[in-house]
PAPA-356263 format. One record per residue (C-alpha): residue in one letter; chain; x, y, z. Coordinates in steps of 0.001 Angstrom, whole numbers, padded with zeros to 6 digits, m for minus. Layout:
BEGIN
residuo	cadena	east	north	up
A	A	X	Y	Z
...
This chain:
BEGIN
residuo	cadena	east	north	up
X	A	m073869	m061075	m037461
X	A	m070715	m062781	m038416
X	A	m071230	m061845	m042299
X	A	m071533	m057989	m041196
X	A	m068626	m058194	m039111
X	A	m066471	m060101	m041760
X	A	m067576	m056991	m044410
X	A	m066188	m054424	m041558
X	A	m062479	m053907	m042917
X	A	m060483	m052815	m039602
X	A	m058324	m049591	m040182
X	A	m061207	m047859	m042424
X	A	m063267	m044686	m041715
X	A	m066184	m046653	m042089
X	A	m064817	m049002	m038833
X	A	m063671	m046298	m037224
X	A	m066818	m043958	m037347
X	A	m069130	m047208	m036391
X	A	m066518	m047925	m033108
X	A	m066942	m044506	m032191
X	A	m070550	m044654	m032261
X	A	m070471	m047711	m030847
X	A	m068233	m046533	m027821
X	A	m069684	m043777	m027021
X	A	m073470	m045403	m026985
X	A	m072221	m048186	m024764
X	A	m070765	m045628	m022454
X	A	m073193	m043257	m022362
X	A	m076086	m045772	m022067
X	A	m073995	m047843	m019507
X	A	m073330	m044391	m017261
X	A	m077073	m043958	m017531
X	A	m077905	m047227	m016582
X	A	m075902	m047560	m014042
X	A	m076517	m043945	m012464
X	A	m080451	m045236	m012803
X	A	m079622	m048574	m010656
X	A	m077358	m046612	m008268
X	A	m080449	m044148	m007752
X	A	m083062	m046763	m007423
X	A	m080681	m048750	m004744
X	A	m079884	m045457	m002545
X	A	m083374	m044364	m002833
X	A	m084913	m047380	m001658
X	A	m082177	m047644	001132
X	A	m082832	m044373	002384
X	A	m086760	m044813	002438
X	A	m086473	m048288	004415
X	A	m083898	m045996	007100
X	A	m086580	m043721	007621
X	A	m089523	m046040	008131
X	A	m086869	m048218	010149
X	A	m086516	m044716	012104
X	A	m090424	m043859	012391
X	A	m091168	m047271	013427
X	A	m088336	m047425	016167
X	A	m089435	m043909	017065
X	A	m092879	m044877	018019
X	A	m092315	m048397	018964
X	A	m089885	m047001	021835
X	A	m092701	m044597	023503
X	A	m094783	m048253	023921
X	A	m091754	m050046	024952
X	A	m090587	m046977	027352
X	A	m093885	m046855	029514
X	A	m093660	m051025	029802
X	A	m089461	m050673	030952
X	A	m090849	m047375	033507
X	A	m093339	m049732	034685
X	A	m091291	m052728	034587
X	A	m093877	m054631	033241
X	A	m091610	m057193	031073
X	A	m094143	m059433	029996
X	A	m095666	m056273	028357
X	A	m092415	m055639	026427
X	A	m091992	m059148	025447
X	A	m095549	m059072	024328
X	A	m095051	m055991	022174
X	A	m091874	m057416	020649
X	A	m093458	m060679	019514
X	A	m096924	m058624	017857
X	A	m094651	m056161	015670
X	A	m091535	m058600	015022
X	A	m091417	m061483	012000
X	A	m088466	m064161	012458
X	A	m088477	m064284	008675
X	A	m088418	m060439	007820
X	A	m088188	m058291	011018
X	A	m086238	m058964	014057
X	A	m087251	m056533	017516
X	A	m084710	m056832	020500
X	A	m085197	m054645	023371
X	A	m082061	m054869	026033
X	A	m081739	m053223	029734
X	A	m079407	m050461	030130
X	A	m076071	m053366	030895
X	A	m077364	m055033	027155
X	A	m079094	m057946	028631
X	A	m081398	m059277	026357
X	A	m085085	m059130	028220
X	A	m087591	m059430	025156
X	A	m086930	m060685	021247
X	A	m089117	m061518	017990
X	A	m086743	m064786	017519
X	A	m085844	m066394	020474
X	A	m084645	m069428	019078
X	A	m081704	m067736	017070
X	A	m080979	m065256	020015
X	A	m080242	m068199	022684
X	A	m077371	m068636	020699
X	A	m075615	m065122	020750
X	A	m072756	m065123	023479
X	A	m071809	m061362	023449
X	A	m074228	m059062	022243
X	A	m071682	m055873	022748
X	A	m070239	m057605	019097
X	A	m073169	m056799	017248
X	A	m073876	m053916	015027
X	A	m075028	m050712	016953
X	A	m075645	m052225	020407
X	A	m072139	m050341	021705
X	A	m072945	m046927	020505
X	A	m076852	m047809	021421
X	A	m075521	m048350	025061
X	A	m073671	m045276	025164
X	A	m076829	m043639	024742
X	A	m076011	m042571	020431
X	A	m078890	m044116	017755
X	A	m076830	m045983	015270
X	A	m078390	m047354	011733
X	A	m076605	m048867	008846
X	A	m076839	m052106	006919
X	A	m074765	m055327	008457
X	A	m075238	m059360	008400
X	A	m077421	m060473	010006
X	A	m076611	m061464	014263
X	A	m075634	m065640	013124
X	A	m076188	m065001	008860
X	A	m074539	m063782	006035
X	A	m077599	m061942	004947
X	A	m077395	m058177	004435
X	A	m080128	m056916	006985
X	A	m080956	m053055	007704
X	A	m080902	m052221	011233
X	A	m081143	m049438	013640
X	A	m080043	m049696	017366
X	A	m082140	m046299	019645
X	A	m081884	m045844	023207
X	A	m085218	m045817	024906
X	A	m085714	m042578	027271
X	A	m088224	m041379	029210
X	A	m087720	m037965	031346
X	A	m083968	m037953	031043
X	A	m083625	m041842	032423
X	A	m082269	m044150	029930
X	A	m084381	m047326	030457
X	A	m083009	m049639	028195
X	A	m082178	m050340	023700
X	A	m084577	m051004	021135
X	A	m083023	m052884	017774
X	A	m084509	m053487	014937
X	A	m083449	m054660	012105
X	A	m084870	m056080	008327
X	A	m084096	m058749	005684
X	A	m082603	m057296	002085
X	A	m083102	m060687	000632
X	A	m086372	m059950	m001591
X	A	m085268	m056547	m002259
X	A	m081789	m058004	m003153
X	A	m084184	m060302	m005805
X	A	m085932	m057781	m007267
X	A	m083065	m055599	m007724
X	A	m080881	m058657	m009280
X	A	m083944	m058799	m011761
X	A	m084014	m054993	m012787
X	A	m080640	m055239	m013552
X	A	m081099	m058257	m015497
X	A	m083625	m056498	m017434
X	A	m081186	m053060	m017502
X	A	m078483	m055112	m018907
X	A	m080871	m056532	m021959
X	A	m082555	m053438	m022754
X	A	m078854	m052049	m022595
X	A	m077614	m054936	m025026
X	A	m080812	m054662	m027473
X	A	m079826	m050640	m027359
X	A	m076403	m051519	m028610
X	A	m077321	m053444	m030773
X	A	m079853	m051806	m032456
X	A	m077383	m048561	m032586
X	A	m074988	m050735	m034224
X	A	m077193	m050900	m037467
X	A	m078156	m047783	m037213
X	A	m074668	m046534	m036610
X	A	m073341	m048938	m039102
X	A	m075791	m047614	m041888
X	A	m075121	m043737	m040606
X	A	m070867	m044415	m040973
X	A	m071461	m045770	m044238
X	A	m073146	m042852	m045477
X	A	m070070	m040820	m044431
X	A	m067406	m043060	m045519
X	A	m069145	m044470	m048959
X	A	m068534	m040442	m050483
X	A	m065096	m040610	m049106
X	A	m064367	m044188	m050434
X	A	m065704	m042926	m054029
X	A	m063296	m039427	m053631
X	A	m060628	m042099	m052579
X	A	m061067	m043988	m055778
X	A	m061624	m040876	m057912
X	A	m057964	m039557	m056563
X	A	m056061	m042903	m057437
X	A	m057565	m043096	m060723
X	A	m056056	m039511	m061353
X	A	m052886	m040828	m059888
X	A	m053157	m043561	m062576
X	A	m053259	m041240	m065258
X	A	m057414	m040796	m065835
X	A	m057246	m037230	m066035
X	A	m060811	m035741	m066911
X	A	m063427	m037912	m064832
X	A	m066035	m036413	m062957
X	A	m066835	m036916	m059674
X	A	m070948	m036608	m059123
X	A	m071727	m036755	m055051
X	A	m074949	m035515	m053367
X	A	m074710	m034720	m049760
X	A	m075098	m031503	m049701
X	A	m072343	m030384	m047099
X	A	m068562	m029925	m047207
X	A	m068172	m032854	m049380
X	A	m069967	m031992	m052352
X	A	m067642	m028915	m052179
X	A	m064886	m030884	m051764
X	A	m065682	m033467	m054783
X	A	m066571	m029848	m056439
X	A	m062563	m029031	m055829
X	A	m061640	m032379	m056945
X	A	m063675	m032220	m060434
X	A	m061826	m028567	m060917
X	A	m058482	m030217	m060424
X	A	m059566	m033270	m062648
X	A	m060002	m030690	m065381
X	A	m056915	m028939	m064276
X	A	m055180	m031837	m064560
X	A	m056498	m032805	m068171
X	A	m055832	m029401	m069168
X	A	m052166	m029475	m067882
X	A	m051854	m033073	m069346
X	A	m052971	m031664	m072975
X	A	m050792	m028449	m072802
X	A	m047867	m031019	m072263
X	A	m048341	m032970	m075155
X	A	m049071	m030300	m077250
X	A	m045980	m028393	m075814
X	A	m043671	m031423	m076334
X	A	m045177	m031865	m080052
X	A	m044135	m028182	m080624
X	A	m041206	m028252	m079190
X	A	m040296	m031128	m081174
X	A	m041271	m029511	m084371
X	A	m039773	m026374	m083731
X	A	m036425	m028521	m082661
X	A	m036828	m030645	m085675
X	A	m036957	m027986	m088112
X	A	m033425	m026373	m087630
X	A	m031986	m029386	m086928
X	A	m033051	m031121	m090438
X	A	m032062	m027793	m092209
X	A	m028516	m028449	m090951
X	A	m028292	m031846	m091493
X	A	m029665	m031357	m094910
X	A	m026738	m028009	m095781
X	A	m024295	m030442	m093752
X	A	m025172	m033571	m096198
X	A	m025277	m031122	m099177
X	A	m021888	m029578	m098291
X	A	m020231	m033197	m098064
X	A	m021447	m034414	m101395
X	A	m019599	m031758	m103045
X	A	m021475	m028301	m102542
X	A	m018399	m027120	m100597
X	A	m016220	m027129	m103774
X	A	m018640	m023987	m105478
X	A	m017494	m020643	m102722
X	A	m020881	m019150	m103881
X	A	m022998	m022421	m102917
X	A	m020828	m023153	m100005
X	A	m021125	m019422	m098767
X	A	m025178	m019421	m098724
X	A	m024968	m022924	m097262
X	A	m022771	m021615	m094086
X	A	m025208	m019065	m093893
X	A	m028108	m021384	m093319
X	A	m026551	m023455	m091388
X	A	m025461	m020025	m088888
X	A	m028630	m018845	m089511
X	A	m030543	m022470	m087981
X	A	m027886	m022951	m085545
X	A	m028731	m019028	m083860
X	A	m032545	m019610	m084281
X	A	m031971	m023075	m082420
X	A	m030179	m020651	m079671
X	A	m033272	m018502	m079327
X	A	m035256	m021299	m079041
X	A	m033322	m023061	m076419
X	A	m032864	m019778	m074266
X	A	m036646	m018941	m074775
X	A	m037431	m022478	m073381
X	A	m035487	m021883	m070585
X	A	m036106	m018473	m069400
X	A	m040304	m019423	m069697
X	A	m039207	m022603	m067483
X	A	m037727	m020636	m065041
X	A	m040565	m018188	m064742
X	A	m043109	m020466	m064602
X	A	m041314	m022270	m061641
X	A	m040993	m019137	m060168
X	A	m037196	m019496	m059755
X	A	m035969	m016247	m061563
X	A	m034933	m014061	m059144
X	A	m036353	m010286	m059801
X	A	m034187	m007217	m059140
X	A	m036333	m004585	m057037
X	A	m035233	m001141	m058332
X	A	m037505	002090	m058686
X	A	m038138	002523	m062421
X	A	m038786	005504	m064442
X	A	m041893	004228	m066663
X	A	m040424	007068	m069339
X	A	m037102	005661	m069072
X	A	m038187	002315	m069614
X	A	m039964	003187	m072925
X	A	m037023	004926	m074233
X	A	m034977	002186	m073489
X	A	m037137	000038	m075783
X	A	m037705	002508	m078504
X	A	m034076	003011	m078723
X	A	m033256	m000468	m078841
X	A	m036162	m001418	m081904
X	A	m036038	001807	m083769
X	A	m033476	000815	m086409
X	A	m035421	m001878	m087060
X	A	m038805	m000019	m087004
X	A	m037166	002196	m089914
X	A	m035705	m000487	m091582
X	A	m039608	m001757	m092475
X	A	m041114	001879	m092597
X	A	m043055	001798	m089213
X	A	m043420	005445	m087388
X	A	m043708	004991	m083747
X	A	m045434	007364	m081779
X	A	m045077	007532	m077531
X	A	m046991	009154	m075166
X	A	m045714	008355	m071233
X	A	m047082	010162	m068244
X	A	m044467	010279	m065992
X	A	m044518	007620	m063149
X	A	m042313	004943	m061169
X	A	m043245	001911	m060885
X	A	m040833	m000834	m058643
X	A	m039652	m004555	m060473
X	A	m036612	m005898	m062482
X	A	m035772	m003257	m065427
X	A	m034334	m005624	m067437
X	A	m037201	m008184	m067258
X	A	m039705	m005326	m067573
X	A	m037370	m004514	m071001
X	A	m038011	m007614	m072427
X	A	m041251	m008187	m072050
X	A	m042163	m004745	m073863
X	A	m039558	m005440	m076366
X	A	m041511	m009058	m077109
X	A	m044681	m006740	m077664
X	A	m043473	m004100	m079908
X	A	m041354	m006920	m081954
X	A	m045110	m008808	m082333
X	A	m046472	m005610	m083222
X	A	m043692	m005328	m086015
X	A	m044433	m008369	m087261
X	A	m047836	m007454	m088086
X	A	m047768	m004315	m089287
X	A	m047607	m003393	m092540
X	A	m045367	m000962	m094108
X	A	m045966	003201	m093462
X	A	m048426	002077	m090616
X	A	m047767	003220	m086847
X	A	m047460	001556	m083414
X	A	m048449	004173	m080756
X	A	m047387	003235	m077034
X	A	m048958	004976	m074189
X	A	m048470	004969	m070522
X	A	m050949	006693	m067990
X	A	m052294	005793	m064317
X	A	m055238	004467	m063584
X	A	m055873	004105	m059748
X	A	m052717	002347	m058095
X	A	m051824	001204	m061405
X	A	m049751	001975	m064458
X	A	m050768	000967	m067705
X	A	m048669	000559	m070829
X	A	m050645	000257	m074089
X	A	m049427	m000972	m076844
X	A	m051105	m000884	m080500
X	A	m050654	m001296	m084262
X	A	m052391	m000782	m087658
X	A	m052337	m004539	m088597
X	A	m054375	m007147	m089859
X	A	m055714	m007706	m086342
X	A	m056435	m011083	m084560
X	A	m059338	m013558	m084797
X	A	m061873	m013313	m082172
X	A	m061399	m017042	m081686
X	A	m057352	m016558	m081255
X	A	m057878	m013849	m078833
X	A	m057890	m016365	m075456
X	A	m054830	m018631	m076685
X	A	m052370	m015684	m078008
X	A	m050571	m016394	m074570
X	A	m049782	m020103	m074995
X	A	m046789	m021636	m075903
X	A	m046039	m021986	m079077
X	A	m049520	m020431	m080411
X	A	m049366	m018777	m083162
X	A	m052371	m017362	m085354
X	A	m049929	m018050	m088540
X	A	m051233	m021631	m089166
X	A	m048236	m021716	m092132
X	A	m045693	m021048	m088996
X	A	m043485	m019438	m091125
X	A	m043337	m016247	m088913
X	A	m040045	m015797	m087769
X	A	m041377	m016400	m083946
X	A	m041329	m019559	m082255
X	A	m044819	m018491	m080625
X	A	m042841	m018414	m077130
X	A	m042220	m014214	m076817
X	A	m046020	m013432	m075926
X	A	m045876	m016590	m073540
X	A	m042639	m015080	m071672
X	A	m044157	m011612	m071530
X	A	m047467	m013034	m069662
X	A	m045030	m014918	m067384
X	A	m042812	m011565	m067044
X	A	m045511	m009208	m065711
X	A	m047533	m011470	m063668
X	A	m043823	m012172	m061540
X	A	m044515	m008536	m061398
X	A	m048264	m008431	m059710
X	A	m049491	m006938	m062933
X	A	m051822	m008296	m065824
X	A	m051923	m008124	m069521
X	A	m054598	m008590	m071792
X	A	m055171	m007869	m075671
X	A	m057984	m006664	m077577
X	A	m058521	m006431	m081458
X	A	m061062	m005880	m084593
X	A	m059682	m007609	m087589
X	A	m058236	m005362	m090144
X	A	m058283	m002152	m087551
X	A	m054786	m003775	m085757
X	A	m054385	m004930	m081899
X	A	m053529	m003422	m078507
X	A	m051853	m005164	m076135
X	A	m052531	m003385	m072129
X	A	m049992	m004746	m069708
X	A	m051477	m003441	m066183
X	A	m048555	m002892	m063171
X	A	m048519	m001506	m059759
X	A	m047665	001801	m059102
X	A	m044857	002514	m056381
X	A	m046555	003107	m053085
């Protein structure tokens, strides 16, 4: 017993499930117990009033027709056959409480004033009294009942008799004994079993306990097998996801900061390189100096880009960009972002071709802008010359949809799920002009919005890119 308390730590669900069960058995089987006892006690009472009452009842008619006849030795002879010193005790007294007859003579020659004992006054004033009182010169708890003896409307005298609790008080000191073991075996006994039934609920929680420190610790990617078929296998179900969440998360950060790094690193050495060049004598030639400044601007604005793209994702992702709500033209917005890339778009011989239902749609123009802008720059990128991007716009349910697509080289079925990551880029040479950040932003961009994009492609037959927004109710 003392090595299964000493493995009981206090302040644990396991403690604290097996005192509850233990509580509430003790209580419960204690209230039963005792309402049992209580029962048995009242019951017995209660039976021993009534025969107390049938046996004064009839005993009275005998003693009645002796007190009419006033035949006293007849009395005093009934008294002595149906009384017991030891158990029962029969008194019969005249109408002034004299006592003329008695089962115990001895013990009554000693009682001075028999007004003082239990029942004779209301017995006197003609009222049957009954109860349970010591006995007339005893401490012993006796049951008694006092009657007045009638016969045709004449009160003749008072019959009292009373009887001895003592072996009843034995036995029922013994049942109790035995309640109280059988109640201490009980508890007992539901201790193990209660001990065995808290363990099975706290052992799973104990395991999730140590599953979610290890995660704290940095042990991103363990799995958490429990079989209990309730609401903690989902829950160790929810922990696993976030495990892998977390693993995920942990591996997009060190991939991020390794890209970020390299895409720092780059510009950066190209400047210190033209810097180092420039100082060892380079600035003395104006043609060698002037391509050399050029780089150096040229590193210095794509560092810029960089650092703003960084930021602007960081703030979407944390959800602190603050979106203008405006009613936008959907045909408007295109415009706005053919106008602003068609230079460029004949610069490299690209026809653009746009085909806009006209609809409004509610968000932040200028975000909206960008993130289009990002698309039809990719789609630039990767088409080749006297090819054609064709945007389109249409509704579809509550939504608008804005498709984008090109006459490229397409993209791999295996790139197709990562194109949204940071820094992902399906040039492995990374020697696209992109920092692999733009299609990141854009995914960021329209699902601030409610919206969704998504991107399907066949190599060599191009790309289209279908960003999905709500319509204006």
């Amino acid at each position: 017993m003392k090595g299964f308390l000493e493995r009981i730590k206090l302040n644990t669900i396991h403690a604290k499930l097996l005192g509850t069960y233990l509580m509430l058995t003790a209580f419960g089987t204690s209230l039963l117990a005792g309402y049992i006892l209580w029962s048995f006690a009242d019951y017995f009472m209660r039976m021993r009033q009534v025969d107390l009452d049938n046996w004064t009842s009839a005993l009275s008619e005998s003693v009645a027709d002796g007190l009419a006849e006033k035949d006293i030795p007849r009395v005093q002879l009934l008294v002595k056959r149906y009384g017991a010193p030891q158990n029962v005790t029969l008194r019969v007294f005249t109408p002034q409480g004299i006592l003329i007859a008695t089962s115990d003579p001895k013990l009554d020659s000693r009682v001075k004033d028999w007004y003082a004992v239990p029942g004779m006054r209301a017995a006197l004033q003609n009222r049957v009294q009954q109860g349970i009182a010591k006995g007339v010169l005893s401490k012993q708890d006796r049951l008694y009942i006092a009657r007045p003896i009638e016969r045709n409307g004449q009160f003749l005298g008072v019959l009292r008799m009373s009887i001895t609790l003592e072996q009843f008080q034995r036995q029922f000191a013994r049942v109790i004994w035995s309640v109280l073991g059988t109640l201490a075996i009980t508890i007992l006994l539901c201790a193990l079993i209660s001990s065995r039934f808290a363990r099975s609920l706290s052992k799973p929680i104990e395991i999730m306990q140590n599953f979610a420190i290890r995660l704290g610790s940095g042990h991103f990617g363990d799995k958490l097998t429990i079989h209990e078929n309730n609401e903690l296998d989902q829950l160790a179900a929810e922990l696993n996801r976030m495990s892998e969440r977390l693993a995920s998360l942990h591996q997009e950060r060190r991939v991020f900061l390794a890209n970020v790094s390299h895409e720092l690193r780059t510009p950066i050495s190209n400047v210190q390189v033209t810097v180092d060049a420039l100082k060892s004598g380079a600035y003395e030639e104006p043609e060698i100096r002037d391509r050399f400044f050029q780089t150096i601007d040229s590193e210095i604005k794509r560092l810029a880009r960089l650092i703003h793209d960084l930021l602007d994702l960081g703030r979407l992702e944390a959800g602190v960009t603050q979106l203008e709500q405006q009613s936008i033209s959907l045909q408007g917005l295109i415009n706005r972002a053919v106008n602003a890339i068609e230079p460029r778009m004949q610069t490299v011989k690209i026809a653009l071709q746009v085909n806009v239902d006209p609809l409004t749609i509610q968000g932040d123009p200028e975000r909206l802008l960008q993130a289009i802008l990002n698309l039809l720059d990719n789609a630039i990128k990767h088409s080749p010359a006297n090819s054609q991007v064709l945007i389109s716009g249409y509704s579809r349910g509550k939504q608008a949809i804005i498709q984008i697509q090109d006459q490229g080289k397409g993209i791999k079925e295996g790139d197709l799920p990562r194109i949204f990551e940071q820094f992902y880029t399906t040039d492995p040479s990374r020697k696209s002009s992109g920092n692999g950040l733009g299609l990141a932003i854009t995914k960021r961009i329209i699902e601030a919005h409610q919206g969704s994009i998504t991107a399907t492609s066949l190599l060599n037959q191009g790309a289209t890119f279908i960003i999905s927004l709500p319509l204006k109710s």
